[in-house]
TIMINU-417621 format. One line per 8 residues: their letters; for each residue x negated, y, z negated of C-alpha. Coordinates in steps of 0.5 Angstrom, whole numbers, plus 500, padded with zeros to 3 digits. Each point is the difference from the previous one (the first is absolute). Layout:
<pts>
A = X Y Z | ...
</pts>
This chain:
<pts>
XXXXXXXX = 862 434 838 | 496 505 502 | 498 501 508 | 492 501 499 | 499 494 497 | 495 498 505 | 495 504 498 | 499 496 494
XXXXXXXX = 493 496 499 | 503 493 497 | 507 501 506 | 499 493 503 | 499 497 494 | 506 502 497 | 504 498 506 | 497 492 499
XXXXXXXX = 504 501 493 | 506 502 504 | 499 494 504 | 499 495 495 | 507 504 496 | 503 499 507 | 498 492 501 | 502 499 492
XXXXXXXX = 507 502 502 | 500 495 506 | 500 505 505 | 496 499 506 | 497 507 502 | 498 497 507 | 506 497 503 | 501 498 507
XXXXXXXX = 507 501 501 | 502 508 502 | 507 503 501 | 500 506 504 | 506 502 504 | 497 507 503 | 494 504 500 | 499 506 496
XXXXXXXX = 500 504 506 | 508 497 503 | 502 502 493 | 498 507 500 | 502 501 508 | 507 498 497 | 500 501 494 | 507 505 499
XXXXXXXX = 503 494 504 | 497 495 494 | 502 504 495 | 506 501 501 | 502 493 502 | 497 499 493 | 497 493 503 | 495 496 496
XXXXXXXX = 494 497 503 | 492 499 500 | 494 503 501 | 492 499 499 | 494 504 499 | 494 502 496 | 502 505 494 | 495 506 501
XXXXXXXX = 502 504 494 | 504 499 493 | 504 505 496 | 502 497 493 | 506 505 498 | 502 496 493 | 505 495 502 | 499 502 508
XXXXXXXX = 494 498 505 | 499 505 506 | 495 496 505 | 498 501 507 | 501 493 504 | 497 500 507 | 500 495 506 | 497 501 507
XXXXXXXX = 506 505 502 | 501 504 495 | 500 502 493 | 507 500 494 | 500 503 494 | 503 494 495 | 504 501 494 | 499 495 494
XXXXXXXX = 504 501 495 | 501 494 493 | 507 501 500 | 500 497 509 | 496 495 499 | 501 498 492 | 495 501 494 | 496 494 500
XXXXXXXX = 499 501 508 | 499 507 498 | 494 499 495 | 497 495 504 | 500 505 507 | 496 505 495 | 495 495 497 | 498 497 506
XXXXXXXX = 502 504 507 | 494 504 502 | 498 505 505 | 497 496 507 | 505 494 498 | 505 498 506 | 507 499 497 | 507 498 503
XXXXXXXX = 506 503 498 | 507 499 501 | 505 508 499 | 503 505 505 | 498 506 502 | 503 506 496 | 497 507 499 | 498 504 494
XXXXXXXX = 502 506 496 | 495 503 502 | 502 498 508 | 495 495 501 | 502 494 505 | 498 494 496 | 501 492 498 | 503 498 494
XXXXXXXX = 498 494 497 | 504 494 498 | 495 494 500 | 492 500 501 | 496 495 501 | 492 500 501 | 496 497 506 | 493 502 500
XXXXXXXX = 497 502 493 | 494 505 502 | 494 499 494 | 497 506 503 | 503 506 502 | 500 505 505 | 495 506 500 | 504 507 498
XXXXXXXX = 503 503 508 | 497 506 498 | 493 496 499 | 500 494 504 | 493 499 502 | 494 504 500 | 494 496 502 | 500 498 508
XXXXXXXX = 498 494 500 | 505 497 495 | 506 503 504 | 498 496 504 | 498 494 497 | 507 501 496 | 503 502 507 | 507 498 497
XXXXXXXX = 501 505 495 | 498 505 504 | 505 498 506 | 504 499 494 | 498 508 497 | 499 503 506 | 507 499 506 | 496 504 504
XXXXXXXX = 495 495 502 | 506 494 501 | 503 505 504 | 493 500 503 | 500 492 501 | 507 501 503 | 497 504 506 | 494 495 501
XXXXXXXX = 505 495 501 | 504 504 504 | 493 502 504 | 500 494 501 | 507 498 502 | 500 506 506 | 493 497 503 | 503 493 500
XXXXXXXX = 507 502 503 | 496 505 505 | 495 495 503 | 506 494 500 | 504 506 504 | 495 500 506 | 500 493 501 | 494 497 495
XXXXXXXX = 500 493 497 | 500 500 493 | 493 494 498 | 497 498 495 | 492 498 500 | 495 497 495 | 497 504 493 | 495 495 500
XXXXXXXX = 494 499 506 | 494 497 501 | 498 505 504 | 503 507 499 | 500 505 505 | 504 505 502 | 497 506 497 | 492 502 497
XXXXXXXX = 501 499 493 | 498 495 494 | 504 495 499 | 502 496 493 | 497 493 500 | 503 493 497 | 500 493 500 | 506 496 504
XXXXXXXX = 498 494 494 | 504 494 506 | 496 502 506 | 495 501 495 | 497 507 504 | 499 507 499 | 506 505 503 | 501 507 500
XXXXXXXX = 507 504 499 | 501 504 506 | 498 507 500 | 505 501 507 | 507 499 500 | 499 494 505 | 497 505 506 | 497 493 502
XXXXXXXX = 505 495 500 | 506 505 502 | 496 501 507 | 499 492 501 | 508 501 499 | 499 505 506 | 496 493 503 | 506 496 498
XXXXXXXX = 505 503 504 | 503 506 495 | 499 506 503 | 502 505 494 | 498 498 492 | 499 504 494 | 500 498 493 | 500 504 493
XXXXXXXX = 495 497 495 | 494 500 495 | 493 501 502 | 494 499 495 | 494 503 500 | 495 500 495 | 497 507 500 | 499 505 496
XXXXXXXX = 507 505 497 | 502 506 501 | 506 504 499 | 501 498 507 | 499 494 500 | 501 493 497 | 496 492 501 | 508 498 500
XXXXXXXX = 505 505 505 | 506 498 505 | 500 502 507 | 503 499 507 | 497 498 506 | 503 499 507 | 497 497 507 | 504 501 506
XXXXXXXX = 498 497 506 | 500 504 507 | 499 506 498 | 494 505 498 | 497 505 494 | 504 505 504 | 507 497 498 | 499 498 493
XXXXXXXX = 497 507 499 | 507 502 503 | 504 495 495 | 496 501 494 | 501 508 501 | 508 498 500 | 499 495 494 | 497 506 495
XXXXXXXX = 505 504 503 | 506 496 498 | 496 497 493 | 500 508 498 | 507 502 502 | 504 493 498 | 495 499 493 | 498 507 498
XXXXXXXX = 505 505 504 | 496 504 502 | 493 501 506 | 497 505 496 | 495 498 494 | 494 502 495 | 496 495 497 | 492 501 498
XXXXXXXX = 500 507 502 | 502 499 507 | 506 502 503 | 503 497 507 | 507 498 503 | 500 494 504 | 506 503 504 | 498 501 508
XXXXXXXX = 495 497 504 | 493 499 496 | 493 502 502 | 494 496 504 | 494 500 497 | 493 497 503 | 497 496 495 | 492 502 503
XXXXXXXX = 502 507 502 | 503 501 493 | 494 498 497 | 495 504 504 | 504 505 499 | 499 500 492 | 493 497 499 | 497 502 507
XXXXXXXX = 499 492 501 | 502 497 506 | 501 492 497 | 499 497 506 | 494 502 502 | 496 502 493 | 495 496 497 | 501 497 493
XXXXXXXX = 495 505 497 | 503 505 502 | 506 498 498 | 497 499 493 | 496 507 500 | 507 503 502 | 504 496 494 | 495 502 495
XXXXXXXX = 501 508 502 | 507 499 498 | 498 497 494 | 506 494 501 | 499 492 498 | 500 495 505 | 500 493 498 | 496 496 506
XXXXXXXX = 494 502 503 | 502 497 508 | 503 504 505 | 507 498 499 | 500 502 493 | 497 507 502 | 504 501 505 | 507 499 496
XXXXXXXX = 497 504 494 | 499 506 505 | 507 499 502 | 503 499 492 | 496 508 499 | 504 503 506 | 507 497 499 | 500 504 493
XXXXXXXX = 500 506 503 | 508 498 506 | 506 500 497 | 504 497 505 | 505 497 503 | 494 499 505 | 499 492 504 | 492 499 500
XXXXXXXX = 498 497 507 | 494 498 502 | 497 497 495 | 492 497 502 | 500 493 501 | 495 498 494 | 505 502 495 | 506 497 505
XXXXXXXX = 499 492 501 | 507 498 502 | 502 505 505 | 499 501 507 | 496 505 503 | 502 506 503 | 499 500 508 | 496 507 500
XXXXXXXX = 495 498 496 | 498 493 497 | 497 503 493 | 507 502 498 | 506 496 499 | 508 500 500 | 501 501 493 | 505 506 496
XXXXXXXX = 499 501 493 | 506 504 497 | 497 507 496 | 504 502 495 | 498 505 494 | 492 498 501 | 501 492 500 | 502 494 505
XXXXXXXX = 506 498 499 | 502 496 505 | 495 495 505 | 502 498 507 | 495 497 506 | 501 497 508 | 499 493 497 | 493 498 503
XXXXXXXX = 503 494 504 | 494 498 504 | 496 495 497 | 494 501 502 | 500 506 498 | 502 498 493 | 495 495 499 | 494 505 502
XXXXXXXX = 504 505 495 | 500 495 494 | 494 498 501 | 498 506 499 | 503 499 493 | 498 494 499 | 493 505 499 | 502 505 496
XXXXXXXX = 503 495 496 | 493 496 499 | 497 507 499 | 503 501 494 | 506 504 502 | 506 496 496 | 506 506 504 | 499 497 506
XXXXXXXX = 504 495 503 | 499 493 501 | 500 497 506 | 507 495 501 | 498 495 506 | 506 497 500 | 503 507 502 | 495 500 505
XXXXXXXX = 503 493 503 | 507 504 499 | 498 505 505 | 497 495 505 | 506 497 501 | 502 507 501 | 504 505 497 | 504 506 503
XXXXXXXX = 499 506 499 | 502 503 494 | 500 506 495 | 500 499 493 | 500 504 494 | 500 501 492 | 502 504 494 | 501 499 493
XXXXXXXX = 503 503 494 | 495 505 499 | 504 504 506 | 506 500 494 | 495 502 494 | 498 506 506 | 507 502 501 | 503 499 493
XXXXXXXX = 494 504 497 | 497 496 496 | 494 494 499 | 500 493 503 | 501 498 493 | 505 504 498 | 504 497 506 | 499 493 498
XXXXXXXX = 504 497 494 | 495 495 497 | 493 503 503 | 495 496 497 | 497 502 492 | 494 498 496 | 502 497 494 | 500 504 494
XXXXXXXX = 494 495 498 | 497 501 506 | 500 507 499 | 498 501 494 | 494 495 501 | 499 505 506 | 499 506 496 | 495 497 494
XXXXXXXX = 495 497 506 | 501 507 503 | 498 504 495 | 493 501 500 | 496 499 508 | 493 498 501 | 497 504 507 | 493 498 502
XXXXXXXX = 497 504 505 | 494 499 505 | 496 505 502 | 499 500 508 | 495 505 500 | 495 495 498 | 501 496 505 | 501 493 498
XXXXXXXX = 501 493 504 | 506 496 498 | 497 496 495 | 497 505 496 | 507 504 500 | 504 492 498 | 493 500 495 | 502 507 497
XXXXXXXX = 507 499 499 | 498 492 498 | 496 504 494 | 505 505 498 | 505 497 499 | 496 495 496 | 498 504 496 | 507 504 499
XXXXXXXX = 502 493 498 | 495 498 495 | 501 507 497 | 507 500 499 | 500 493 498 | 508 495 500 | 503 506 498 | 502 501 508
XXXXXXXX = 502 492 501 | 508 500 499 | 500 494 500 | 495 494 501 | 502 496 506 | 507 498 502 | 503 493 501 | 501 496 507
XXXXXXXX = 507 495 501 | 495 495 499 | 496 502 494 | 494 503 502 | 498 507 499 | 498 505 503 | 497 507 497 | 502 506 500
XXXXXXXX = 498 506 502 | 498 507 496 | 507 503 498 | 498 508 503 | 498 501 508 | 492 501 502 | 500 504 506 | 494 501 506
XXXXXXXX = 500 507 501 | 493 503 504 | 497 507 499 | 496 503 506 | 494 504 496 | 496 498 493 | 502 507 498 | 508 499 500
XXXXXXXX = 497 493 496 | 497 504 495 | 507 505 500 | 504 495 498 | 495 497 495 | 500 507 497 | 508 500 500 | 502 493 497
XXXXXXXX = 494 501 494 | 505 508 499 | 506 495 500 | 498 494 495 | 500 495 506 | 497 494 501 | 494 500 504 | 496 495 503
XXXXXXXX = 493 502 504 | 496 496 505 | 493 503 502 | 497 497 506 | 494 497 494 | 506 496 499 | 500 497 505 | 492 499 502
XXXXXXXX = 499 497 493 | 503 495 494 | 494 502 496 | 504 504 495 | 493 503 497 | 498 502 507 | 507 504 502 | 500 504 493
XXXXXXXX = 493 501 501 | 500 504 507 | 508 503 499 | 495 503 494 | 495 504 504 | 506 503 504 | 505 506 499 | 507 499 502
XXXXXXXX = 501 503 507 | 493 495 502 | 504 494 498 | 503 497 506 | 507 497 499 | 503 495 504 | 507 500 496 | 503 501 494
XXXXXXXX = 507 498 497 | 504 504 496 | 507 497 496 | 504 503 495 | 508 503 500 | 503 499 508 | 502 507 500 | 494 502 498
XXXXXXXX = 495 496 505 | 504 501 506 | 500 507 499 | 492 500 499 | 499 495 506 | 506 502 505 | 496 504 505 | 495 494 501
XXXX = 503 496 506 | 501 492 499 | 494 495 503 | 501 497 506
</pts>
């Protein structure tokens, strides 16, 4: 019974013939009755006392090695506290007993055995078995400790072997629940009521991002999982007569990933009533420092190249100052196309094209370079639609942003509890929103009605996991137990379709209206199709609930790119013929004509730098095409 036996091929076949062994004797190999009279680790805590009082009893776990020395079985048996060595011999538990444990028992498989401690010739502190008994037969083994897992994804989409592989990462688990813990105990110590308020809303509010959508089948109407922890029911609970509330809860949104941030994450969010950005900043300061004492033991920390000690009193940053400082931009007072020229300097992507957007893309390019701790204050209020204005200049509000290691970590305004104030601010949404910008925040009216039947004033504040990920040094997914995976399936699938790309690419320089580009790349990609046949169809259609279907797409991605000058079209033509690319040509004959006699015709009378390009279209191997295409910006 070798310890390597995981390595083979066949392993979990072999193990179903030593389940169908075990079923012939009459065995159960999934019982539900355990006896346990200690955990391993007790029985190590106290093991002199045990052996020498010579006591037997019972103790469980998962075998994690196996040792076969002739009529003796070494194994490791492990629970939750720790791990025994275990001493199996055919002369304690009898021959047959014996012969069975040999040819059944694996390693992975959970066993409950009866002994007493004793200590080895060689001085090693074990368990002498008397009687086994199996209670999980394990059909697959557990990678090799010293391999575990390799590929990223899969450890996470087997996130139980790699706890199981890795006890630093349940020591890791163990402290964000202790994270958690310390928040809890802290914001109940200072007077706050613990609540609870809806995931599911048919308006959702409370921050600018985009929601996850469903269907409530009994209403029969359209809700969305909320994207705050409750920011607008807890300030109808100031409304109500609570004066201090929190909850810890999940929030999703249905935005892109990043090591730092996943559609589903737990946060925390509070609302006190009768008091002002300047208090919450004075208690958030005291809730990190505690976390970071209580959980860490210890103010000082480095995580992703940045340096900082949440000890003593924090720096103030001026969001508008801050900005102007780094860009030479005055957010408030700049057009959007000086925005958007200044942007482009700096060669960084924004997503959204309205003032909002530029101004917190301006912000996102300069927080990079703070390390923090700092408080962000005044923020403008175009990218502030819930906090109140400050009293010196109308443009900014009374918000605070916690800084840390270049990233927000923690969100907390003056509640707006004006209600005038507010409908004219989600009305301004409410635009954005009909402007395409699905980031910004949908108006609740109910809420406006709230605040006319009036609300105190109130601070309210947020942060979520990502200070722990932060704290601890690691990504938001490594700090969350089950963070969501594509399947292997998925995966795979994802990886054949990416593995060739069509790029089509209009020529600016030739000025053409919008439906001679819609035209081009109507042709193009036609003639792409028409060349490369059935071979790009995975698969023909896919079928509804209700048996209809609906056809599918080509399995590889066509992107829209655009190029400034006939002389760059030329340029890439010339590089994906040296490449044995794809091409796909569209002239401005092309477009003029359907006469194919007429095109070859003129195209004939000409040299190529005199043939006017409209478009091209270039498709081979993803790698090889994005290189080729990645200096054309994408169309707009």
């Amino acid at each position: 019974m070798a310890e390597n036996k995981q390595s083979k091929p066949d392993e979990r076949q072999d193990r179903i013939k030593k389940l169908e062994l075990l079923e012939k004797q009459k065995i159960n190999a999934y019982p539900a009755k355990v006896n346990r009279d200690f955990v391993i680790g007790e029985v190590l805590g106290d093991f002199k006392k045990l052996e020498k009082s010579g006591k037997e009893f019972f103790i469980v776990g998962r075998l994690r090695s196996l040792r076969e020395h002739g009529n003796l079985v070494f194994a490791d048996l492990q629970d939750e506290s720790g791990k025994i060595q275990l001493a199996i011999s055919k002369k304690n538990i009898g021959a047959d007993e014996y012969k069975l444990f040999t040819q059944t028992i694996d390693v992975s498989d959970f066993i409950e055995v009866k002994g007493k401690c004793f200590v080895t010739h060689k001085g090693q502190e074990s368990f002498e078995v008397l009687e086994y008994k199996i209670l999980s037969k394990a059909l697959r083994p557990i990678p090799a400790e010293h391999f575990g897992l390799q590929d990223e994804e899969e450890k996470l989409r087997k996130r139980y072997l790699d706890i199981l592989l890795n006890p630093e990462l349940k020591e890791l688990m163990k402290k964000r629940a202790r994270f958690w813990e310390v928040t809890r105990d802290f914001m109940k110590a200072k007077g706050f009521f613990e609540v609870e308020t809806p995931s599911l809303e048919i308006t959702t509010g409370g921050a600018e991002a985009r929601p996850f959508k469903t269907h409530h089948n009994d209403f029969d109407i359209d809700v969305y999982m909320r994207i705050s922890v409750g920011e607008l029911w807890q300030k109808k609970l100031m409304a109500a007569g609570f004066e201090k509330t929190f909850e810890i809860g999940r929030v999703f949104r249905n935005e892109g990933s990043s090591p730092d941030h996943l559609q589903e994450f737990t946060n925390m969010e509070f609302y006190w009533a009768y008091a002002n950005y300047e208090d919450g900043m004075k208690l958030t300061q005291e809730l990190y420092q505690a976390i970071a004492k209580e959980v860490f033991e210890t103010t000082k920390f480095k995580t992703r190249g940045y340096e900082f000690d949440l000890a003593g009193e924090w720096d103030r940053i001026d969001y508008r100052e801050e900005v102007k400082k780094q860009t030479g931009i005055d957010v408030t007072k700049a057009t959007e196309a000086t925005m958007k020229k200044k942007i482009k300097e700096l060669k960084i992507r924004y997503e959204g094209e309205n003032k909002e957007r530029l101004t917190d893309t301006l912000w996102k390019y300069c927080r990079k370079n703070i390390t923090g701790p700092a408080f962000l204050i005044n923020h403008p209020e175009l990218v502030s639609p819930l906090a109140k204005r400050t009293e010196e200049d109308e443009k900014l509000t009374q918000r605070f942003q916690i800084i840390i290691a270049g990233s927000e970590i923690g969100n907390g305004y003056s509640e707006l509890n004006n209600p005038v104030d507010q409908r004219e601010r989600f009305e301004k949404q409410q635009k954005l929103l009909e402007g395409g910008d699905d980031e910004a925040m949908m108006p609740d009216w109910e809420f406006v009605e709230m605040l006319e039947h009036g609300m105190p004033p109130t601070c309210g504040f947020g942060f979520g996991e990502r200070l722990f990920a932060f704290l601890a040094d690691k990504t938001a997914r490594e700090v969350t137990l089950f963070p969501l995976v594509k399947s292997k399936e998925i995966q795979d699938s994802k990886k054949a379709k990416q593995t060739n790309i069509a790029v089509a690419i209009i020529n600016n320089e030739v000025k053409l209206e919008n439906w001679q580009k819609m035209n081009t790349i109507a042709h193009l990609n036609a003639a792409f199709g028409a060349r490369q046949g059935r071979g790009l169809i995975m698969q023909d259609a896919i079928t509804t609930k209700d048996g209809q279907d609906i056809k599918l797409n080509i399995q590889h991605a066509i992107m829209i790119r655009q190029a400034e000058s006939q002389k760059e079209i030329l340029h890439l033509i010339q590089q994906a013929k040296e490449k044995d690319l794809e091409i796909t040509e569209f002239t401005r004959e092309m477009l003029e004509s359907t006469d194919d006699e007429k095109i070859v015709k003129i195209t004939a009378n000409k040299n190529l730098d005199e043939v006017e390009y409209l478009g091209v279209l270039v498709y081979g191997k993803k790698p090889v095409v994005d290189k080729l295409t990645e200096g054309f910006e994408l169309y707009k």
